[in-house]
N, C-alpha and C positions, 0 to 999 in steps of 0.2 A: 611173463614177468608181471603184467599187471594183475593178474590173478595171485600171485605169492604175496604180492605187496598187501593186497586187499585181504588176503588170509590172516596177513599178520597182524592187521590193523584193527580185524574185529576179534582176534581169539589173545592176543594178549591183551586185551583190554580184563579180559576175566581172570587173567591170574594172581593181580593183586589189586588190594584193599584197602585204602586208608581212611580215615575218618580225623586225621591230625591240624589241629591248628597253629596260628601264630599271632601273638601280640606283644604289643611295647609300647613306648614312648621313645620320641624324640624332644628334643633339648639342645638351645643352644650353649654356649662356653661358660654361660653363666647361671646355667642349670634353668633356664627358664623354657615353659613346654614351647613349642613354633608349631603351630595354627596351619594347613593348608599347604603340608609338604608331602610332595605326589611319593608314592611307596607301589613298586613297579617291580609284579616278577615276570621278565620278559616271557619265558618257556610257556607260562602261564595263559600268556594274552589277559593279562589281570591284574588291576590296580585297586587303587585305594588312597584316599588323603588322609591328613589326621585332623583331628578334631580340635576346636579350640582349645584344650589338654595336653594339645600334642601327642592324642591314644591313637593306635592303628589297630585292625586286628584282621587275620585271612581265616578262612574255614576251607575245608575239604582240600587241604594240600596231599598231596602226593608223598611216600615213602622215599627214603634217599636224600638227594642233596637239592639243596633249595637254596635259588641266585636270585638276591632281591637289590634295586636301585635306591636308593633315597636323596631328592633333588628340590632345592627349592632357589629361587632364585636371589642374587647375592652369596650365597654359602656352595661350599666346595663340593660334590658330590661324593658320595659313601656307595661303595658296592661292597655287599657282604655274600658270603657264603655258608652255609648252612650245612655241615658235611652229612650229617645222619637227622631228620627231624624226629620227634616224640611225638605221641599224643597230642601234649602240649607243651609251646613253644614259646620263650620271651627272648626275646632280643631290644633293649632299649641301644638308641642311637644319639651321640655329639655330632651337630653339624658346625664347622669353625667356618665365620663369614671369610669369603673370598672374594675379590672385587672382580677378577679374570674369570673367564670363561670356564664355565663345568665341564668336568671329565667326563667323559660321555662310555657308556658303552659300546663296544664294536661288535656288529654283527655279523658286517663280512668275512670273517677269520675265524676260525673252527673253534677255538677255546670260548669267545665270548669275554674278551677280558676287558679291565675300562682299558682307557691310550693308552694311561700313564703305566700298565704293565702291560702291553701287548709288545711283542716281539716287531712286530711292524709297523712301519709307521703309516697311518691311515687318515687322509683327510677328514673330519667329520662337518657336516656342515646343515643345522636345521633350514627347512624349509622358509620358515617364516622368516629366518636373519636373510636369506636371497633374495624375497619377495618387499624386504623394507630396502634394498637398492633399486625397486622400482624399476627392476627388468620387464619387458611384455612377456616371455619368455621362460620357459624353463630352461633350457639349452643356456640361455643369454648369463641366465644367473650360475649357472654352474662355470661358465668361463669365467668369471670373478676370483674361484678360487687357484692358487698358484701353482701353476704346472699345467690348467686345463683350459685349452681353448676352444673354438669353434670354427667349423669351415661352414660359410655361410650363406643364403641364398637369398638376399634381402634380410627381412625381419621373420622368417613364417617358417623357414628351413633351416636348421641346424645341426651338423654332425662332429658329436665330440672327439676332441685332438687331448691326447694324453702325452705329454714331450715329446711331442714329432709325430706321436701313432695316432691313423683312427681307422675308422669303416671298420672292416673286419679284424682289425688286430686289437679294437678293444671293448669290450664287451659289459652290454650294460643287462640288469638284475632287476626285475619288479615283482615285486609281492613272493618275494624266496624261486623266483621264477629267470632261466634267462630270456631274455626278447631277440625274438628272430622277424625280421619286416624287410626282407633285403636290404639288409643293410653295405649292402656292396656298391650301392647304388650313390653317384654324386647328387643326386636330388632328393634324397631317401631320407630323413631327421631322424631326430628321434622318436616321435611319434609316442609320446606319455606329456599329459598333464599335470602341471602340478598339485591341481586340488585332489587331495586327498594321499599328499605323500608329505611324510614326518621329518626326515632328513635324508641326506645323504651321506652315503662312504665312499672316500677314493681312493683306489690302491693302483697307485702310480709305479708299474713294473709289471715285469710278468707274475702271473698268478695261477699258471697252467697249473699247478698240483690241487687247488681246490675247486676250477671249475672246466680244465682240459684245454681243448681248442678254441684258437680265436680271443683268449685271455693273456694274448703274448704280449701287449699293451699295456696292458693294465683291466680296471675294470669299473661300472660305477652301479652302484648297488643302494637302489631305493628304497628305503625304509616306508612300508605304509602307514597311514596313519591308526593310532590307536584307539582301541576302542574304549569305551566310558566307564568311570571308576562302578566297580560295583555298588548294585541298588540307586544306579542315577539314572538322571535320563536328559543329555544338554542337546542343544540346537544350535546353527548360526547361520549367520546370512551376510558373503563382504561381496562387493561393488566395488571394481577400479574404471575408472576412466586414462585415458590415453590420450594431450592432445592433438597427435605429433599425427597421427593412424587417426584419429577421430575414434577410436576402439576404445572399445565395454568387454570387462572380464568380470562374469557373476555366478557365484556358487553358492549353493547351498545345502547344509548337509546336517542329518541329524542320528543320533547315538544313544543307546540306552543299553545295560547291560543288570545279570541278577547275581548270586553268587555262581552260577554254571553258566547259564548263556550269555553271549553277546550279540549286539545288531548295532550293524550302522549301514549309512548310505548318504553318499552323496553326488550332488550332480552339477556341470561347469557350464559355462557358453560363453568363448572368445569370439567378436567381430571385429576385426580390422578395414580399415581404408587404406589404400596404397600409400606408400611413409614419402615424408617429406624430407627433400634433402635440405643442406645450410642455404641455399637461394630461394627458396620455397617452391620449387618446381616438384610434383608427385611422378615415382618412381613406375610406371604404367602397369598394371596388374599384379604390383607384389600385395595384394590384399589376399585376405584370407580369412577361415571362419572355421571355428570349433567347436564341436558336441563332447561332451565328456562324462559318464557316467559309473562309479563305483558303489560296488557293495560287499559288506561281507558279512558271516554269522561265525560266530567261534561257540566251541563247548569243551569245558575242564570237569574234570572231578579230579579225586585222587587216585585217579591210573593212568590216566593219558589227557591229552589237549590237541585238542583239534581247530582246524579257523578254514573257510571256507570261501573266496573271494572271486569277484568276478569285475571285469574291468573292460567295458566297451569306450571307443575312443573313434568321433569321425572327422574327416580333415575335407575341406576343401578348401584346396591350393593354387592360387595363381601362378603360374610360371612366367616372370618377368624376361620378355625377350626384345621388346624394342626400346627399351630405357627409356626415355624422357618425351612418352607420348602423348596420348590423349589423356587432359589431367579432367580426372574423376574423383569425386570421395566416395562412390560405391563400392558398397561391399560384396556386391554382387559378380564374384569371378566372371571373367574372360578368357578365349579361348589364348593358347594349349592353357589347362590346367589338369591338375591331379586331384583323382576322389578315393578315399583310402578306408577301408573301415578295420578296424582292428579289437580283436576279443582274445583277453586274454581269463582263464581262468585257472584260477591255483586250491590244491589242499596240503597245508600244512598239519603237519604232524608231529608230535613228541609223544613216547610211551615210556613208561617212569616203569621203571621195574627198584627192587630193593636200592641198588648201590650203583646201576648203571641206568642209563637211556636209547634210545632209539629215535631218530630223528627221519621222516619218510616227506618229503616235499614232490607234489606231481605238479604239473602244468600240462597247459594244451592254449595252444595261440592259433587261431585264425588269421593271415593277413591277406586281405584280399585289396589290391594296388592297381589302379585304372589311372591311363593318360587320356588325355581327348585333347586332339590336335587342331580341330575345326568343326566338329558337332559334336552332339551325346552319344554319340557311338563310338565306343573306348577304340582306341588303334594299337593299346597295349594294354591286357590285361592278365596278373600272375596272381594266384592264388598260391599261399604256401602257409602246409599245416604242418604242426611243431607239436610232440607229445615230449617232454621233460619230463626222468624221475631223478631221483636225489635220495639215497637212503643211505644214513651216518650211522654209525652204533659206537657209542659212548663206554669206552668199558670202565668198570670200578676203579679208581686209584689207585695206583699201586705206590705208594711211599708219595714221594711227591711227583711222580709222573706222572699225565694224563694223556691218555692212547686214545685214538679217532680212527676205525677201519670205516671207508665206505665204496658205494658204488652209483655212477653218476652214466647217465644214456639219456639221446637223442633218438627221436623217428621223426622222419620230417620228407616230405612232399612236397613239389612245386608245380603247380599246371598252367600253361598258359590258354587263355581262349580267347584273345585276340589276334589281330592279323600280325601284328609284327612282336618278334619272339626277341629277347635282348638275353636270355637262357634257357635250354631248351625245358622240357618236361622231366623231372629228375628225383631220383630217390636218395638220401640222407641219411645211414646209419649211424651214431658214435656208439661206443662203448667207454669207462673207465673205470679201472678200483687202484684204490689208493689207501695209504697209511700214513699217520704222520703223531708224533707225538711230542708232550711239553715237557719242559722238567725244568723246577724253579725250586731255587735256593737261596737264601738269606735275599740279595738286593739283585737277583743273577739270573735271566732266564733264556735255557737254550730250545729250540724248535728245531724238528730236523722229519723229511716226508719225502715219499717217492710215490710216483704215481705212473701207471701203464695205460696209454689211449689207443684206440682202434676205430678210425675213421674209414667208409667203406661209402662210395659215391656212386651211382650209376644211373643213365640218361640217357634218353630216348633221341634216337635220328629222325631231322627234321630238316625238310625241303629238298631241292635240289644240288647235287653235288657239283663245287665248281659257283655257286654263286653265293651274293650276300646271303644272309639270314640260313645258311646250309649248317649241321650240329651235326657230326658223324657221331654213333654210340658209343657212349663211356661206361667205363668199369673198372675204378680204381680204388685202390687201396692202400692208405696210411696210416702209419705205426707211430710213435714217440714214448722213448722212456724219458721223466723227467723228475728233476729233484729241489730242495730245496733249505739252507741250512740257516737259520738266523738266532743271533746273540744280543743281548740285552742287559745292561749294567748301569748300576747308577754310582759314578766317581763317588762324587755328594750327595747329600739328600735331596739337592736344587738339579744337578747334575747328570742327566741321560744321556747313553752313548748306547744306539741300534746300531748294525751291522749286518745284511742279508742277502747271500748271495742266490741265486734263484734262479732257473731254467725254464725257459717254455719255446711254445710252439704253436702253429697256424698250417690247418691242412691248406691247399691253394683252394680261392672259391670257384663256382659255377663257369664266373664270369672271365676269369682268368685263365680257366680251364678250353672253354670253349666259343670265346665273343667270333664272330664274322660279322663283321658291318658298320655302319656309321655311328659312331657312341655321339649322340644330342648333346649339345651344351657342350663339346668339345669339338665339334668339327674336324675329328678322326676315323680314319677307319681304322679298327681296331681287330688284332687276331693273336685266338687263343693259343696257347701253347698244352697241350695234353699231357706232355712230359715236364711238366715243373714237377719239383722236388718240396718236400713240408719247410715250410721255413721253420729256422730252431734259433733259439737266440740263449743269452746267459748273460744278465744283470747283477752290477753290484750297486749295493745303495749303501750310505751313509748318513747316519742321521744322527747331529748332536744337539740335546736342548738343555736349555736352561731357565727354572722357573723361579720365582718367589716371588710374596705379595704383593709389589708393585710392577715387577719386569719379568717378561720373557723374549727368548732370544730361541733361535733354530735354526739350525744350515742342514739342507740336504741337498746331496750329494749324489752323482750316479754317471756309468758306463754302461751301455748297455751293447754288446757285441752280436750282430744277426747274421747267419749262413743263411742262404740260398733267397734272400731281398728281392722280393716280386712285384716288378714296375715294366713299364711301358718303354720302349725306344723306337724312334721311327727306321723303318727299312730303308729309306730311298726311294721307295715306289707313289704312286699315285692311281687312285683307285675312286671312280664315279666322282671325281676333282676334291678327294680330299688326300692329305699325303697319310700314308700307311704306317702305323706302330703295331707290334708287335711285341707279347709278354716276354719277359725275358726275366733271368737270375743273376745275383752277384752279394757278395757280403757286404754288409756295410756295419756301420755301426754308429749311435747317438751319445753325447755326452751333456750336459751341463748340468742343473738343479734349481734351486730356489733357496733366499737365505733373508730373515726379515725379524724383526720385534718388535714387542707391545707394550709401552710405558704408559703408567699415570703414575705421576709422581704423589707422596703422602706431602701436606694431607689433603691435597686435589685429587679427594678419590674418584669424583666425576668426571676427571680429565681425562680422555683416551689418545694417546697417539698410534697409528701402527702404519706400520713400510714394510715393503715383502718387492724382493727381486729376482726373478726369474728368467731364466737362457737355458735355450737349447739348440746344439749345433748338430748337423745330420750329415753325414757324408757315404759313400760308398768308399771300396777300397781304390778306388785311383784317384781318391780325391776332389771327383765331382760330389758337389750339392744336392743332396736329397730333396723330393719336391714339398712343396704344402708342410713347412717347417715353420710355425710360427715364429712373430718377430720379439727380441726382447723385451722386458717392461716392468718398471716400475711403478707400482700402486702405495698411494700414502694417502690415510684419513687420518683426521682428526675428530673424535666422537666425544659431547658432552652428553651428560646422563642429569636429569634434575626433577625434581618434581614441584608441582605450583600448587601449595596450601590441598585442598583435601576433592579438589575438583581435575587434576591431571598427574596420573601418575606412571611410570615408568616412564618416563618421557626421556628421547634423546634428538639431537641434533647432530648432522655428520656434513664435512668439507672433506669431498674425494678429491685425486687426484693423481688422474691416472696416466701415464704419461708412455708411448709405446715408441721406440727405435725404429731406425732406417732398420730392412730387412735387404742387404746385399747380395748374403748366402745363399743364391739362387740355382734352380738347376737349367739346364739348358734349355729346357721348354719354360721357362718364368721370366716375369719382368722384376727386377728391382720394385719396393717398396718406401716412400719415403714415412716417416715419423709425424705421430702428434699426439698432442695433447687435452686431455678433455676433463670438463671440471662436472662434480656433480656433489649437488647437495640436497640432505635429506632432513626430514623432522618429522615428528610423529610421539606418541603418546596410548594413553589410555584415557578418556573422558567420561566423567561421572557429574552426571545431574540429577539432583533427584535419586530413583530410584533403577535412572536409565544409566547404563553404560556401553561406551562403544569406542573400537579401536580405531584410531585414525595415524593416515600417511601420507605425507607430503615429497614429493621429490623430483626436483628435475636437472636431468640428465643431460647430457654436451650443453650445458648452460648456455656457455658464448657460441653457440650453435656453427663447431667447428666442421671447416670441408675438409673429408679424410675418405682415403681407401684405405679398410683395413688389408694387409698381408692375406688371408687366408676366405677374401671374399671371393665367389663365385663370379660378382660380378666384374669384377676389376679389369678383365680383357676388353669389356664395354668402355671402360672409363667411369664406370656408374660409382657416385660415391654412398656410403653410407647412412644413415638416419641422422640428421638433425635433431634441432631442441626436441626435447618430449619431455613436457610436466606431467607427473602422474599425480593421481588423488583417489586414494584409498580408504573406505570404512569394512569395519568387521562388527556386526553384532550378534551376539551371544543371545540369544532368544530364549 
């Protein structure tokens, strides 16, 4: 396979030829040109701003069809398309000011459309708007947005909850890549930093038609950062402090790009001190410390586009086990901790033929995951290597249809070479092809996709039979046909109503398959069942919104129904004095949504209000509480926007207020959770003195430095609460 791939990639590049350009101007409503608005063809990996004229112009585009962004901030975003280009190309653009948030567009969904015509409804969320809430975290920040939470392990461990799902049912995306790090693991995060990631997209449901197994959750799909407009070359350098951790987050990264190549790279370093709770007692070795390093090269002409990334990532993790102990502010881990190194590398592809495309994405992930319980010699060590390919083929239009055939596969290894095995040594296959196609009419767009997987597992026998740590050999095999139908209308022009009903699936993992022995951090002995069944689920969602230039409003909506629900139950037994669970099946199914808007009233166009409430209730079919179901909650800011004379610009100030519910709905292994409240405010700017400029952020978090457990903390069975106050202070300089 990886030989045809590679065939393809260098013999169509010589079948065609262009030499075709494109220029224009942009203009606002009153025909006057706008200075400094980004002009962005994704496929491309290739921008451009305009000039104080408001002039653009590209060279060496591609034959076919040509998808260009145009974005500047205050005005509404334009995505245009280009169906056949020429030689030469003019496209002048009207950008009409908008005070609300840009239509972005979405990558994680086959067609590439902005929200405002996509069939699904897709959280979109840039990086830097999570990073002005003054999260430590990556993880921390994507729980902010509505429907995504986090199960938590202190400040340092994160594993995202998509309404009620996580670990393996929902699946997250780097650099066109999926990431595999055992993520089945209750200790196991996410394991990606922020710098050098552009935004995010969340698709809250299943998504098993575009990216198979393990997508029955949902899915979160990292956009990486872009590289630098043609013929530039920018730098920067931002610094946050923490005072809560006594922690330093510092990157720096620089970018240059010509008309065909690109280069960038950049590099991060997190250090924590173990977090303070609201009494000021430090949480005993939840400290931690990060290395973080990306790069990538891209190359376009007019046959194809290629980009070339590579992303190492090292973790060392304290594992908080005695809660409120020896209080330190070093950052220097304690025993047990985890040391993790992680390499992911990706080549993205697009091949432009006349009237269609070809789309070919590989990956290859190293994760190499070590415990150390009492010295430096690991007592758990898994390596597990992950080759991903992805190839989509674009056909020509046919009327106003748009057709997608592709084919999507895993290979993937696990080895362990420590003493204690928590799954045994084990081989990986998937397989997938799938089709799925668009069709849009006047204000009307329907989606409709079926996809066939073939997951195939098999694992080596290990130890003794008859005691802990014993893996008899596996060899198993799982099927799934799955489909997908969604519709799109706009009543009004203000007016959108999505509707999508959608099927996915979860082959069982490793760990489910085959645990024997005491799962850490649970104080269980835990035992596999070999005969679980795939779980298959079928989601409906409902999504109604309402826009115009001073309000919007959105309710969505969802059911989501799962066969064969793979969880844990205790046997009755006792085993080396811990009581016995074992995996077990049952249907269950999730319901609630989220429903919230965003005013500023005219002519306070500076004024921002916005509230968003979100519930999800989890049950199996007899009516018990599903576990690790986050609690409900309500989030309301208030955000002003202003600027001071010709020395601070973009500047906004924000009053959170986030306020989270008793969580009752428990399952029979959980404790009740009660409710609180936590205030948080932010301010921040752009500063110009002089010739110098530089971004600045201010923000601190649980202000009245409230004591709370959250619902979905690790640590809660301790009694351990939370993070207290933490001010942050952030600079960004553009060098």
């Amino acid at each position: 396979m990886k030989k045809i791939i590679f065939a393809l990639i260098l013999g169509f590049t010589t079948l065609v030829s262009a030499q075709n350009s494109l220029s224009g101007t942009v203009t606002d409503s009153q025909n006057q040109p706008l200075p400094g608005v980004s002009v962005y063809a994704s496929e491309l990996h290739k921008g451009t701003t305009t000039d104080q004229n408001g002039k653009y112009e590209f060279s060496n585009l591609p034959n076919g069809v040509l998808r260009l962004s145009f974005t500047y901030v205050g005005y509404a975003s334009v995505n245009k398309t280009i169906p056949k280009l020429l030689k030469e190309n003019t496209l002048d653009i009207t950008l009409e000011e908008s005070i609300l948030e840009m239509d972005e567009v979405i990558v994680s969904t086959p067609f590439n459309k902005l929200q405002s015509q996509n069939v699904m409804k897709v959280e979109h969320e840039s990086i830097k708007t999570l990073q002005q809430k003054g999260t430590s975290t990556l993880i921390e920040g994507l729980a902010t947005i509505p429907g995504v939470s986090q199960i938590s392990t202190g400040t340092s461990i994160g594993k995202p909850v998509i309404r009620g799902l996580s670990g393996n049912r929902v699946l997250v995306y780097s650099q066109g890549v999926r990431i595999e790090n055992q993520q089945f693991g209750d200790e196991h995060g996410l394991g990606l930093n922020d710098a050098g990631i552009e935004s995010v997209e969340v698709i809250k449901g299943p998504a098993s038609l575009l990216y198979g197994s393990d997508a029955l959750g949902g899915v979160l799909y990292f956009n990486p950062e872009k590289f630098a407009d043609a013929n530039t070359f920018k730098a920067n350098f931002s610094q946050k402090y923490f005072t809560n951790t006594q922690g330093s987050n510092s990157s720096i990264g620089l970018k240059t790009s010509t008309d065909n190549w690109k280069f960038l790279a950049r590099g991060a370093f997190n250090t924590h001190s173990d977090y303070k709770i609201a009494d000021g007692d430090r949480v005993t070795n939840s400290r931690y410390n990060e290395t973080d390093f990306k790069t990538g090269v891209g190359y376009s002409n007019a046959t194809f586009s290629s980009v070339l990334r590579y992303n190492y990532n090292k973790l060392d993790i304290g594992i908080p086990e005695d809660g409120i102990g020896e209080q330190s502010s070093s950052k220097n881990t304690l025993f047990p901790r985890q040391g993790i190194f992680n390499h992911l590398l990706s080549l993205n592809n697009v091949i432009f033929f006349e009237n269609s495309k070809l789309d070919v994405d590989l990956g290859y992930i190293a994760n190499d995951r070590s415990e150390f319980e009492d010295s430096n010699d690991a007592a758990l060590r898994m390596k597990l290597k992950t080759f991903n390919y992805n190839a989509k083929y674009h056909f020509p239009k046919l009327g106003k249809i748009e057709t997608i055939v592709g084919v999507q596969g895993m290979h993937q290894t696990n080895e362990n070479l420590g003493e204690e095995y928590l799954i045994p040594n084990a081989t990986t296959n998937d397989f997938g092809v799938f089709g799925t196609a668009n069709y849009e009419w006047n204000s009307n767009v329907l989606q409709a996709g079926l996809r066939f997987d073939n997951r195939s597992i098999t694992s080596e026998a290990n130890g003794i039979e008859g005691e802990e740590g014993y893996f008899s050999p596996l060899d198993k095999s799982f099927e799934s046909f799955n489909a997908s139908l969604g519709y799109k209308t706009n009543f009004t022009k203000d007016l959108t109503l999505r509707l999508n009903v959608a099927t996915g699936f979860r082959a069982p993992n490793l760990a489910e398959l085959t645990s024997n022995g005491v799962h850490e951090g649970t104080n269980r002995y835990e035992i596999g069942n070999a005969d679980l069944k795939t779980e298959q689920n079928v989601q409906t969602d409902l999504n109604l919104e309402y826009k115009n230039s001073h309000f919007e409003f959105f309710v969505n909506g969802f059911y989501n129904h799962i066969n064969n629900y793979i969880y844990t139950a205790p046997t009755g037994e006792v085993l080396d004095a811990n009581d016995v669970f074992a995996y077990t099946q049952d249907n269950a199914k999730l319901y609630g949504g989220e429903v919230g808007f965003h005013f500023h009233p005219h002519p306070l166009d500076w004024l921002h209000f916005e509230t968003s409430f979100e519930t999800v209730t989890g049950k199996k079919d007899n009516n018990d509480y599903l576990p690790l179901i986050p609690a409900n909650n309500w989030n309301n800011t208030l955000r002003t926007e202003f600027n001071i004379k010709n020395w601070f610009k973009e500047g906004y100030a924000s009053l959170n207020v986030s306020s989270t519910f008793d969580q009752k709905n428990v399952s029979g292994f959980e404790t009740a959770s009660k409710g609180y409240t936590l205030v948080n405010l932010g301010f921040g700017g752009t500063v110009k003195l002089g010739k110098t400029a530089f971004d600045l952020s201010l923000n601190g978090n649980n202000l009245f430095d409230e004591n709370y457990i959250a619902h979905l903390s690790r640590l809660k069975t301790d009694g351990i609460p939370n993070i207290g106050r933490n001010i942050v202070l952030g600079v960004n300089f553009n060098l």
